[in-house]
C-alpha positions in Angstrom: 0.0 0.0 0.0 1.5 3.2 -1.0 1.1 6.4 0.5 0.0 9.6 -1.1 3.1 11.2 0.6 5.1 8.2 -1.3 3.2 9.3 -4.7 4.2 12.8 -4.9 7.7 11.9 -4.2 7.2 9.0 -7.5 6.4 11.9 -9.8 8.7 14.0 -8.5 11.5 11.9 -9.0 10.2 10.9 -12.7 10.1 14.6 -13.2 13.8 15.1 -11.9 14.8 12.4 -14.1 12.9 13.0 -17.5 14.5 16.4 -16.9 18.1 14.9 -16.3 17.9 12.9 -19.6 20.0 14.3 -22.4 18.7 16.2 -24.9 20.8 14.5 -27.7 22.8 12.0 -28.5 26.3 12.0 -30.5 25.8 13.5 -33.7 28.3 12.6 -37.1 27.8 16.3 -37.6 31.3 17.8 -37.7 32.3 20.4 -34.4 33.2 24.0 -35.6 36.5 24.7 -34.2 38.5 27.9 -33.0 40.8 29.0 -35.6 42.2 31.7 -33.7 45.9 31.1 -32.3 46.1 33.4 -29.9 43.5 33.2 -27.0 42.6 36.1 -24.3 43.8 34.9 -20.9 40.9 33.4 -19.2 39.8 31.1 -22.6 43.7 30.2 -22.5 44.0 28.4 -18.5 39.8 27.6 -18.3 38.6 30.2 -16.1 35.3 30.4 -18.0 32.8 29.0 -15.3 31.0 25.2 -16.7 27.7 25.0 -17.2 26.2 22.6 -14.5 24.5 19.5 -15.6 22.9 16.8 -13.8 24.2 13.0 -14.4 22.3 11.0 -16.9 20.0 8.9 -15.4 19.8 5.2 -15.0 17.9 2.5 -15.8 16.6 1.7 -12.9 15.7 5.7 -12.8 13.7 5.2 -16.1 11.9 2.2 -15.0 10.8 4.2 -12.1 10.0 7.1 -14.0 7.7 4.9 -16.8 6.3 3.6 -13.6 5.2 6.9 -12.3 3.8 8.9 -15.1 1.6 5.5 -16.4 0.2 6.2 -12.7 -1.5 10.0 -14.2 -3.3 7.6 -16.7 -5.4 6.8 -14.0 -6.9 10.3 -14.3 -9.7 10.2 -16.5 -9.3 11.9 -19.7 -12.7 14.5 -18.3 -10.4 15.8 -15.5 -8.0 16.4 -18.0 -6.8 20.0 -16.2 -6.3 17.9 -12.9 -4.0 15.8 -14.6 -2.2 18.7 -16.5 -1.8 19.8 -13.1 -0.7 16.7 -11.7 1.8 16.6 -14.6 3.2 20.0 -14.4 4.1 19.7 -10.6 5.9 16.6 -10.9 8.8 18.4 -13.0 11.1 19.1 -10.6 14.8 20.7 -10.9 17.4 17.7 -10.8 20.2 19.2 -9.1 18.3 22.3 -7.1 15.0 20.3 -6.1 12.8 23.3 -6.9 9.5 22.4 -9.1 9.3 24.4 -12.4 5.9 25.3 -12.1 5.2 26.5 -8.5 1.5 26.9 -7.2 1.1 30.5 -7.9 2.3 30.4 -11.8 0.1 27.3 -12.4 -3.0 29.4 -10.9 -1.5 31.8 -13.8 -1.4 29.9 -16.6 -4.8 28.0 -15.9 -6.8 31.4 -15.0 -7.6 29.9 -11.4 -6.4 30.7 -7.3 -3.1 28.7 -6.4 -5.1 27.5 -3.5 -7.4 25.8 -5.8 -4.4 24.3 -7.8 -3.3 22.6 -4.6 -6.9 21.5 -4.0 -7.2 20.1 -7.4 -3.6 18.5 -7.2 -4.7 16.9 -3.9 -7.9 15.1 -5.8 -5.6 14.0 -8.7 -3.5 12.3 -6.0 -6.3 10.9 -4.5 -7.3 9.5 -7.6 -3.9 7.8 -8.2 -3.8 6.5 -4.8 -7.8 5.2 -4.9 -6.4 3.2 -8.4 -3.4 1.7 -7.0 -5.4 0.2 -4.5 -7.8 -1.6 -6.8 
């Protein structure tokens, strides 16, 4: 028997890794290069900061995450703005652990109050959790 606690934190980990995947793969396209000899200083000894990236994912990570968003299938395709809303708060950062669509900017983008958003993510969740039992 699982939780709805333990649900959230499903969907948020198949959020943090659908967002960790890569967003290519190798390409035979040939790399422009840098013809120029001389480089300033800080291109010359690396002092450019890198661009943080989370680690690709596993298997085991993608099993889980295939797992976890079958689950918003369970929502039925009427309450299809509960499962949007399911959906979109499952995306969470990989490497910061913020979600990408807090409560207030999903109230935005669906024309509704942010407390209602929670109210509605709360049924979808319900919803999962009343399915999983069955």
């Amino acid at each position: 028997m699982i939780t709805e606690g333990e649900i959230i934190a499903r969907l948020e980990e198949a959020g943090a890794t659908v967002l960790a995947m890569p967003g290519r793969g190798y390409s035979t396209g040939l790399r422009t290069t840098r013809l120029e000899v001389v480089h300033t200083a800080l291109d010359a000894y690396g002092w450019q900061t890198p661009r943080l990236r989370a680690p690709a994912p596993d298997a085991a990570a993608m099993g889980r995450m295939d797992e976890a968003f079958s689950w918003l299938a369970f929502i039925p395709e009427g309450k299809y703005v509960i499962r949007r809303i399911v959906g979109a708060r499952a995306l969470v950062h990989p490497l910061t652990g913020r979600h990408l669509y807090p409560w207030r900017r999903l109230g935005e983008m669906l024309g509704a109050d942010h407390k209602s958003i929670q109210r509605w993510h709360g049924q979808g969740i319900g919803i999962i959790a009343a399915r999983r039992l069955k």
